[in-house]
C-alpha positions in Angstrom: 172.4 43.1 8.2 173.9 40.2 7.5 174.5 39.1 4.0 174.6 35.1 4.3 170.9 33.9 4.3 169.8 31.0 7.0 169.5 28.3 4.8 167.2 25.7 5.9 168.7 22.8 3.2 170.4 21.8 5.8 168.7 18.9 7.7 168.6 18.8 11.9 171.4 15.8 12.0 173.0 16.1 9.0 176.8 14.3 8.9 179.5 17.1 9.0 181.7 17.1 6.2 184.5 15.0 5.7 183.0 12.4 9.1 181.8 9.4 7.9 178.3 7.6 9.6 180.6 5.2 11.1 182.2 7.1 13.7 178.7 7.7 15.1 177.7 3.9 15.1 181.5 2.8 16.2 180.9 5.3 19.1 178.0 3.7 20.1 179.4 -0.2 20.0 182.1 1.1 22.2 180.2 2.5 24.7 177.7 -0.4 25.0 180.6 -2.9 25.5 182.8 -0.8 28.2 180.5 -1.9 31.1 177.5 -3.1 30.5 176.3 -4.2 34.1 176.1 -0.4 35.4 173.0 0.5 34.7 174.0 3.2 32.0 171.0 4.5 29.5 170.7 6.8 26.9 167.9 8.0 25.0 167.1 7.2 21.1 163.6 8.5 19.8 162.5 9.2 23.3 162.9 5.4 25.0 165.1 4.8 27.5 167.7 2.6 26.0 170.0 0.8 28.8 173.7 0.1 27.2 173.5 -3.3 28.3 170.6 -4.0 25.9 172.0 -2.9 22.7 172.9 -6.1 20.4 174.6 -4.0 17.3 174.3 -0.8 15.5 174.3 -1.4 11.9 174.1 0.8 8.9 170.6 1.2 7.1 170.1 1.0 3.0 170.3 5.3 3.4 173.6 5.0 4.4 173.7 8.2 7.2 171.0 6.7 9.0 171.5 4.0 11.9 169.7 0.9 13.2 170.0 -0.1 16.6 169.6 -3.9 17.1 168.3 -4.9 21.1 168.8 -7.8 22.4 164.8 -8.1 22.8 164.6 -7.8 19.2 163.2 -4.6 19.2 165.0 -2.5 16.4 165.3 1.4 16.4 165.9 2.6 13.2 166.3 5.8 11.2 168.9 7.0 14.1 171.2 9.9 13.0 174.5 10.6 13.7 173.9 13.4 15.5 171.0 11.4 17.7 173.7 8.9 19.3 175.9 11.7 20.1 173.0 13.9 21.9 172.1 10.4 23.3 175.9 9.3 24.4 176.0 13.2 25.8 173.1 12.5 28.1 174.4 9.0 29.1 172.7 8.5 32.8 173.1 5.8 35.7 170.8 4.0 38.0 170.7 1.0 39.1 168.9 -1.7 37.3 166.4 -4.2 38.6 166.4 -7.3 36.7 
């Protein structure tokens, strides 16, 4: 048996230690900005999120949480660092209609 108990303090999307927030949210600018026209998406509390869309990703008052700003105005907020990087894992093409 093993003696260390599973300890459930520990929230799904919790910041590792010693890795600031901003990585995460840095991350994320990058990728939006490298080429936008390609029809790349991710998804961030299950929409579909084209790269192209996203206007900023800014810091909210709890600091290890994320905002996503799109350039529609709509706002997804609460993000986690460890929801961009399962979302910039998954990133997925097709082509866009506009």
């Amino acid at each position: 048996m093993d003696d260390h108990e599973s300890t459930d303090d520990t929230l799904a999307g919790e910041i590792p230690e010693g890795v600031g927030p901003e990585v995460f949210r840095e991350r994320l600018r990058q990728v939006a900005q490298q080429d936008p026209v390609d029809g790349a998406h991710i998804m961030l509390d299950d929409e579909v999120v084209f790269l192209e869309d996203i206007e900023s990703v800014e810091a909210e008052a709890e600091a290890h949480k994320s905002r996503v700003r799109l350039r529609s105005g709509l706002i997804i907020g609460g993000v986690t660092g460890a929801a961009i990087v399962a979302a910039l894992a998954t990133i997925r093409y097709r082509r866009r209609h506009h």
